[in-house]
C-alpha positions as CSV (number, residue, x, y, z in Angstrom):
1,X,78.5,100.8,65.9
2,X,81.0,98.5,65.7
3,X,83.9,101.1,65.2
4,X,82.3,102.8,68.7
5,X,82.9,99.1,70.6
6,X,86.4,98.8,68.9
7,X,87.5,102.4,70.7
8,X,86.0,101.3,73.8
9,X,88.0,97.7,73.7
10,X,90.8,99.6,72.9
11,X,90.5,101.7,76.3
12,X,90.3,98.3,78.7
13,X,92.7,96.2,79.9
14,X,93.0,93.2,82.6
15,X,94.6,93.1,86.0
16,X,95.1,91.0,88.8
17,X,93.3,92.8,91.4
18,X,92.3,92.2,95.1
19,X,90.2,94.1,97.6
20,X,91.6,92.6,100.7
21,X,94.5,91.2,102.4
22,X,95.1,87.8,101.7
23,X,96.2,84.7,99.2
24,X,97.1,84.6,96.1
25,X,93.6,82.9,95.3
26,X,92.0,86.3,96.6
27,X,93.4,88.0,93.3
28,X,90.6,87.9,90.2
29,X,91.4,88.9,86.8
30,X,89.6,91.8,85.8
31,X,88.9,94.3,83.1
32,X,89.1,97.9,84.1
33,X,90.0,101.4,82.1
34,X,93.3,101.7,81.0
35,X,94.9,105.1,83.0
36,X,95.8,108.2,81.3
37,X,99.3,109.5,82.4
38,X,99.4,112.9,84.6
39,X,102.0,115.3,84.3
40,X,105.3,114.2,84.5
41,X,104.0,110.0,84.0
42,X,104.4,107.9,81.5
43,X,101.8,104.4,80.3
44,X,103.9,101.9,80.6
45,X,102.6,98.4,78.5
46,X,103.7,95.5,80.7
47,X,105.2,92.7,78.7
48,X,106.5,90.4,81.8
49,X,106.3,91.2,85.5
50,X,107.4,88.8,88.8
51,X,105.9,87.6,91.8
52,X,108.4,88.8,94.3
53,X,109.0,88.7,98.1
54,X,107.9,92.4,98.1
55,X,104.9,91.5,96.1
56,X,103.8,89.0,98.6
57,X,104.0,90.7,101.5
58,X,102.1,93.2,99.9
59,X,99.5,90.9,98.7
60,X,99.2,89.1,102.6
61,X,99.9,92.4,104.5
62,X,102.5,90.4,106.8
63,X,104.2,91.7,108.8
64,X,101.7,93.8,109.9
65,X,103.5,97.4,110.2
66,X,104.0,97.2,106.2
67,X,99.9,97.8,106.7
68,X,100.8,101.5,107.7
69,X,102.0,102.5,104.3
70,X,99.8,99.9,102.4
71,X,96.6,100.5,104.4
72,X,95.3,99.7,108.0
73,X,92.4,97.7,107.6
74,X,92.2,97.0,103.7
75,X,94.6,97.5,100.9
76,X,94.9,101.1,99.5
77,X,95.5,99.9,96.3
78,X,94.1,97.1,94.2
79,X,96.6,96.2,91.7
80,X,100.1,94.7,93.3
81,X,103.7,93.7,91.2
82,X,106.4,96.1,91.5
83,X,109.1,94.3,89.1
84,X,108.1,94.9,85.1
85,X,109.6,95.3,82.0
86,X,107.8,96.8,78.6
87,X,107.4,99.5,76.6
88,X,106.2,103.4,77.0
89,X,102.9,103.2,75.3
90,X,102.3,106.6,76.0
91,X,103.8,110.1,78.0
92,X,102.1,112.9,80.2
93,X,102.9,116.3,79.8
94,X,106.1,117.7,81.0
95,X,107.8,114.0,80.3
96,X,111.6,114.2,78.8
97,X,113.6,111.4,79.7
98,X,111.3,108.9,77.4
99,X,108.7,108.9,74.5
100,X,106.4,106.3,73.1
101,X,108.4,102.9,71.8
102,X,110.9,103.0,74.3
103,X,111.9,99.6,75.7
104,X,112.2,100.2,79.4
105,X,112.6,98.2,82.9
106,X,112.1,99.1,86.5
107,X,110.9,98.3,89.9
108,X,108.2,100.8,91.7
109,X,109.0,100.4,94.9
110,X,109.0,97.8,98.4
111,X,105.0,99.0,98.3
112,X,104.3,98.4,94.5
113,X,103.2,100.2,91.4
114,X,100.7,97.8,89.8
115,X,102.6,96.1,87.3
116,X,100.4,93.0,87.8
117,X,98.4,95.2,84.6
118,X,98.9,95.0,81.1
119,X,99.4,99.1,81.5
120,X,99.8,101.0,84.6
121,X,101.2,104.7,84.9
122,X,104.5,105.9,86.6
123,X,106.3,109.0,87.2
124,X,108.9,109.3,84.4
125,X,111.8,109.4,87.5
126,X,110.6,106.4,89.9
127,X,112.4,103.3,88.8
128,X,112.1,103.4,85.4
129,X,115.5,102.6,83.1
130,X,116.1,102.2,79.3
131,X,116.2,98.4,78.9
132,X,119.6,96.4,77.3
133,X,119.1,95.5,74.1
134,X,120.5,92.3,74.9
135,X,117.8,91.5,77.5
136,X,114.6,89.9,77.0
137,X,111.7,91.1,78.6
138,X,111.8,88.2,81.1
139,X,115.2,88.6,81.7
140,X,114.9,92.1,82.3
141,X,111.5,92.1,84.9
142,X,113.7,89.1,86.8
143,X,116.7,90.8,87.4
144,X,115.2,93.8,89.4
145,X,114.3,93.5,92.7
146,X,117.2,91.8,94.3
147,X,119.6,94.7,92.7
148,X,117.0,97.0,94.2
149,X,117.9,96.1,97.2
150,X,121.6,95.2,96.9
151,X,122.5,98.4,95.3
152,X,121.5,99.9,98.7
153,X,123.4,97.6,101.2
154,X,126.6,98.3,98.3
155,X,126.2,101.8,98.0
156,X,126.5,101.7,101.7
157,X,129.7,99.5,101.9
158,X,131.5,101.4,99.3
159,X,133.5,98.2,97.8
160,X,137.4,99.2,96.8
161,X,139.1,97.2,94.3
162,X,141.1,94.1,95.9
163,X,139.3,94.1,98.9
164,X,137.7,90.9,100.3
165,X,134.2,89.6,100.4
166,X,132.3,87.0,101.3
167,X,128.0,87.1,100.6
168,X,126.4,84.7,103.1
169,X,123.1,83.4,100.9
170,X,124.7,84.2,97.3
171,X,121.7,82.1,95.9
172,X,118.8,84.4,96.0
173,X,117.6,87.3,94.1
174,X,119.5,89.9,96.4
175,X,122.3,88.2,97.5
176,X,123.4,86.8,93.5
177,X,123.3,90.5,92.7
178,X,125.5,91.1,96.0
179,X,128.3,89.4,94.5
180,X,127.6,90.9,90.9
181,X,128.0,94.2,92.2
182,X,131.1,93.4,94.3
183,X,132.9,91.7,91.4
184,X,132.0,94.8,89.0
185,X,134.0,97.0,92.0
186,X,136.8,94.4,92.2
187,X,136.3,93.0,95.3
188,X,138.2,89.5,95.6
189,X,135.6,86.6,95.9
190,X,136.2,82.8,97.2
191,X,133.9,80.9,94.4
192,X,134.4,77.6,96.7
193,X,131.2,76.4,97.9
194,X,130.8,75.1,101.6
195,X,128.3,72.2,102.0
196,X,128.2,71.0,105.7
C-alpha cells in the first residue's frame, strides 16, 4: 500500500492557480496531476519563475482586449508565469533538440505557459534555450522577459557598429536589455545620467 501512495505522490504537483480574473490574492496553491508531454513537448521541472508585467496583465485581464486571446468572460487557462528556468524532466515523442537533465531557460509567450507550476509541458521549439552554465536559476528566469521583448524592437532597428543610441527608461527589464543588445552590436552609448 504504501509503495501504491508513493507512485501516486510522485504523479502531483502544486500550482498557483486561478479561475477568474482578478488579484493576486485570487491565486490558491493547489495540487493537481503532473502533465505528460505530447508529441514534440517536453516536462519542464520549474526551479524559479517571475512575476512579470505580462504575468499580471494576465492574471487581472487589463486591458481588456488581451481578454480575446486569454478568454472573454473567464480565463482559459488556470495556471499563469511565462518566465522560468529548470530542467527537462522528461521528453515527448518526436523531441530532438533536448533530453531529460538538460538545464534550460525560456519565456512562453505575452499570454503565458504556466510556469507558476513546479512542471508544466512545452513544445520543444517555443522559447525554450539551453541555460549558461554560469547562470543560476534565478538569474536565468529574471533576465527573460525584457530581452523578449527588446530583441524584437532591435531586430527591427538593425544596430550598426558606431552608431549612436540613446534608450529613454534604461532601468527596467526591457529597456536594461535595450542597451545590452545595443552595446553587444557596437552602438556608441552616453553612460551620463540626467536627473532634472
Amino acid at each position: 500500500m504504501a509503495v501504491v501512495r508513493n507512485i501516486k505522490a510522485y504523479n502531483k504537483m502544486k500550482a498557483a492557480v486561478r479561475s477568474k480574473y482578478g488579484l493576486p490574492g485570487d491565486l490558491s496553491i493547489k495540487e493537481l496531476d503532473k502533465p505528460t508531454p505530447k508529441h514534440n513537448e517536453v516536462l519542464i521541472k520549474v526551479y524559479a519563475s517571475t512575476v512579470n508585467r505580462s504575468d499580471c496583465h494576465v492574471l487581472s485581464g487589463r486591458p481588456f482586449f488581451m481578454r480575446l486571446f486569454t478568454g472573454l468572460f473567464k480565463p482559459r487557462e488556470s495556471i499563469i508565469g511565462s518566465d522560468f528556468a529548470g530542467e527537462i524532466e522528461a521528453v515527448g515523442p518526436g523531441v530532438q533538440s533536448f533530453k531529460a537533465g538538460d538545464k534550460i531557460m525560456g519565456f512562453g509567450g505575452v499570454f503565458g505557459c504556466g510556469a507558476h507550476a513546479q512542471y508544466f509541458t512545452l513544445p520543444e521549439n517555443k522559447g525554450i534555450i539551453p541555460m549558461p552554465g554560469n547562470l543560476s536559476y534565478d538569474q536565468a528566469a529574471a533576465c527573460l522577459e525584457g530581452a523578449y521583448y527588446a530583441s524584437s524592437g532591435v531586430m527591427q532597428l538593425k544596430p550598426k557598429a558606431g552608431q549612436k543610441a540613446l534608450v529613454y527608461g534604461a532601468t527596467g527589464a526591457i529597456g536594461s536589455s535595450y542597451v545590452q543588445y545595443l552595446k553587444y552590436f557596437g552602438c556608441l552609448m552616453n553612460n551620463r545620467l540626467s536627473v532634472s
